[in-house]
C-alpha positions in Angstrom: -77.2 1.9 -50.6 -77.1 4.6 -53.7 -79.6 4.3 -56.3 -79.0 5.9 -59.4 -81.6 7.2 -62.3 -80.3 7.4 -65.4 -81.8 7.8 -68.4 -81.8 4.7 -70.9 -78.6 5.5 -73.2 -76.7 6.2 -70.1 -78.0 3.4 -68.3 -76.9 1.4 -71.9 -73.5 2.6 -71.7 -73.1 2.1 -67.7 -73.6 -1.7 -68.2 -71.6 -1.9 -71.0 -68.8 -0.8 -69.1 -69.5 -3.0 -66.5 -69.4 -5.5 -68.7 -66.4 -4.7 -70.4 -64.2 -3.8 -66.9 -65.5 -7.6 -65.4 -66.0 -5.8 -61.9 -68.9 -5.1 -60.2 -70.4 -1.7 -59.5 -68.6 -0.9 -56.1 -65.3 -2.4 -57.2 -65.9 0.1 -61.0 -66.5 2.7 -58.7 -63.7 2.5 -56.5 -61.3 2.2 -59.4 -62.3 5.1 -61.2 -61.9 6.8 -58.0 -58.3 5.5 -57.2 -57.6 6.7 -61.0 -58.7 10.1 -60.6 -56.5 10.2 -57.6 -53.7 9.1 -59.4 -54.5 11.3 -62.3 -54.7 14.7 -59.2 -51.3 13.7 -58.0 -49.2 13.5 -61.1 -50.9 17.0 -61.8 -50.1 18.3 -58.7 -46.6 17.0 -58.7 -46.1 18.9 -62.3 -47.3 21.8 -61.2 -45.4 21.7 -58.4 -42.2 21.4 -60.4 -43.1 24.4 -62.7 -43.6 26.5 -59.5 -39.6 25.7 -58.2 -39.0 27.1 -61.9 -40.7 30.4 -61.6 -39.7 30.7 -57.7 -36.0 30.6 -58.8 -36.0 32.6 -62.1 -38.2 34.9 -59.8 -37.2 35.0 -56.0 -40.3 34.2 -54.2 -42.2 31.7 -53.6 -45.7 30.9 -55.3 -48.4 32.4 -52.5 -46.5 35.3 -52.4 -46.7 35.7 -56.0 -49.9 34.8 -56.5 -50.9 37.1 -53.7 -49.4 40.1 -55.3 -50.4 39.1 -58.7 -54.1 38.7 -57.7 -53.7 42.4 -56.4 -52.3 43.7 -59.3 -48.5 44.1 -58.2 -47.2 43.3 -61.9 -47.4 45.9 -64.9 -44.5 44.6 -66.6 -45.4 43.8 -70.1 -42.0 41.0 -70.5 -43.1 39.1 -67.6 -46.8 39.1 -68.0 -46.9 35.7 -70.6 -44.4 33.5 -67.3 -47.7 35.9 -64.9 -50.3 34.8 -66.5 -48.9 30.9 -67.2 -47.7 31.0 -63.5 -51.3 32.4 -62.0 -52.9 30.1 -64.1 -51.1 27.2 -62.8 -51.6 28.0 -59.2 -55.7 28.4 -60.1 -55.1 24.8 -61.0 -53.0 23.7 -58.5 -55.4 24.5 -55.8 -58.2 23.3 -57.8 -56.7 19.7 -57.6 -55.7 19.9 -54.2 -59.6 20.9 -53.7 -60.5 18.1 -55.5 -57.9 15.7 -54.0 -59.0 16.5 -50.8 -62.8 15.7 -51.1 -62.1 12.1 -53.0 -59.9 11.1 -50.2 
């Protein structure tokens, strides 16, 4: 069993949203967790498509880049906005596989 302390508004606004969803806590609970899931995987699976972009227009795949990126590799100037877009996705991508991966 979990107990929870929450202040009063918080507490307020938890059973109004039990109220509001009809379920009970563990069934809330669950269903905010099978959402966030949801919400991980279609992230994942976006990111994952921008990657095959950059790996084609490119020529190698993500960890490589990202490897050589992290190490400084890349001075061009025209590629550095795709870089930093492409780094930035990858920071997110294994974010929400970190995530994904502790809720499962």
């Amino acid at each position: 069993m979990v107990t929870l302390n929450l202040d009063k508004q918080t507490e307020i606004q938890f059973n109004k949203l039990l109220k509001f969803s009809g379920m009970n806590f563990s069934t809330l609970i669950s269903s905010m967790m099978n959402y966030r899931i949801k919400e991980l995987n279609k992230g994942i699976r976006n990111i994952e498509l921008d990657f095959g972009n950059y790996e084609r227009k490119y020529k190698m795949k993500t960890t490589e880049f990202y490897k050589r990126y992290s190490k400084g590799d890349f001075e061009d100037e025209s590629e550095s906005n795709d870089f930093m877009i492409w780094s930035g996705e990858y920071e997110s991508y294994t974010e929400f596989q970190n995530e994904l991966n502790q809720l499962q």
